[in-house]
C-alpha positions, 0 to 999 in steps of 0.5 A, a space after each residue: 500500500 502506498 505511503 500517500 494513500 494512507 489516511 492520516 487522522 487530523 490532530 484535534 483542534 483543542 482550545 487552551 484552558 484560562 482562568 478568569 483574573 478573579 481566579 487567579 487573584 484568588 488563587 495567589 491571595 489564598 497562599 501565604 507561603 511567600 516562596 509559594 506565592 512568589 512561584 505562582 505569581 511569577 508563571 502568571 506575571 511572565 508567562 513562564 512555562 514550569 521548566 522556565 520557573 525551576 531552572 531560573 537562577 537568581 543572575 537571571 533577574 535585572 532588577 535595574 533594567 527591570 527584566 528577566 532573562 530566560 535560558 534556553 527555553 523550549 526550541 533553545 532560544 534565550 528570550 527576555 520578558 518584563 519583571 512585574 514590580 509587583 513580583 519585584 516586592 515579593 521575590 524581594 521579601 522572598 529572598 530575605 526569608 530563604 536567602 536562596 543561593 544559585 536556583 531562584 527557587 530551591 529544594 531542600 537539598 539546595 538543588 532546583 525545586 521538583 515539578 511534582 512539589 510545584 504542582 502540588 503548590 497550586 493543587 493546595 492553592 486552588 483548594 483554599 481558594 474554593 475553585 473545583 475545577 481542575 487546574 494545572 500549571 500551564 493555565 496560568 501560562 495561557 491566562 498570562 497570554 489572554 489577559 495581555 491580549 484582552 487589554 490591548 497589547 499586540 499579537 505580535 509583541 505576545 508571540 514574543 514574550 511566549 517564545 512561539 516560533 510561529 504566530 499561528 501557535 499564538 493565534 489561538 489566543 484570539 479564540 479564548 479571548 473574553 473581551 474580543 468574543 463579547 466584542 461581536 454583535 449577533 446580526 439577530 440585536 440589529 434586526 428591528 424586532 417586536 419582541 414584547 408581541 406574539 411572545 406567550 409566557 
């Protein structure tokens, strides 16, 4: 049989997962660990992937220029995002609390802080916080993305601060966004209609 002729399903079109601003408040306010606090809130303020969070090193924050710098990051590309003053408070009081040595965050040992204790971090937050639907790490990653695009910033400069390759991967954004969905007026709200005649209760 050849090759060519073979059916090839296609992958299924899956939209990725957000939570609302007021989740996501809820979420950060509901730890008072200040290391956990710092941990979460640094993914959503970024955009970080997990990975990006573990292996970050304390060198890699320029407070002076107010930004953080990422290594090699998924496809070996360094990149440079904003550092939120807010975070910049927090990892502050963060630091002079842990005093960590070389990883930002760190495990017991001194070594980077585990994947599985991260996760559990935001599993405990979400259950303080009262939110029952699952929640993972990379949502606040894709909630970092829909609200910057929600409050106007540009699909390009996102694309950037994400590390895509490809605007196509970042494009799917503009279909989880809240604000440009309400945007869209149903062509039924511009037809002149009696809607208080013929309707029985």
């Amino acid at each position: 049989m050849r090759v060519d002729l073979v059916h090839r399903p296609k992958s299924a079109h899956v939209l990725p997962k957000v939570l609302a601003m007021d989740e996501v408040s809820r979420i950060l306010n509901a730890l008072e660990n200040i290391k956990h606090k710092c941990m979460l809130s640094l993914i959503y303020s970024a955009g970080l992937r997990r990975s990006e969070l573990l292996r970050m090193r304390i060198r890699d924050i320029d407070s002076e220029r107010m930004q953080l710098f990422i290594h090699q990051s998924k496809g070996r590309k360094d990149r440079i995002v904003p550092l939120s003053e807010t975070i910049l408070m927090m990892l502050r009081s963060y630091y002079a609390e842990y005093h960590p040595v070389d990883y930002l965050f760190e495990g017991r040992e001194g070594n980077q802080y585990s994947e599985r204790s991260l996760a559990l971090v935001l599993k405990r937050a979400c259950k303080l916080a009262g939110i029952r639907r699952q929640v993972n790490l990379h949502m606040l990653r894709h909630s970092y993305a829909t609200h910057l695009l929600e409050s106007g910033t540009d699909l390009r400069f996102i694309q950037e601060l994400l590390g895509h390759r490809s605007s196509r991967t970042t494009e799917i954004y503009t279909h989880v966004s809240q604000s440009s969905i309400n945007r869209i007026v149903s062509p039924l709200d511009r037809l002149n209609l009696n809607i208080t005649r013929n309707i029985k209760s």
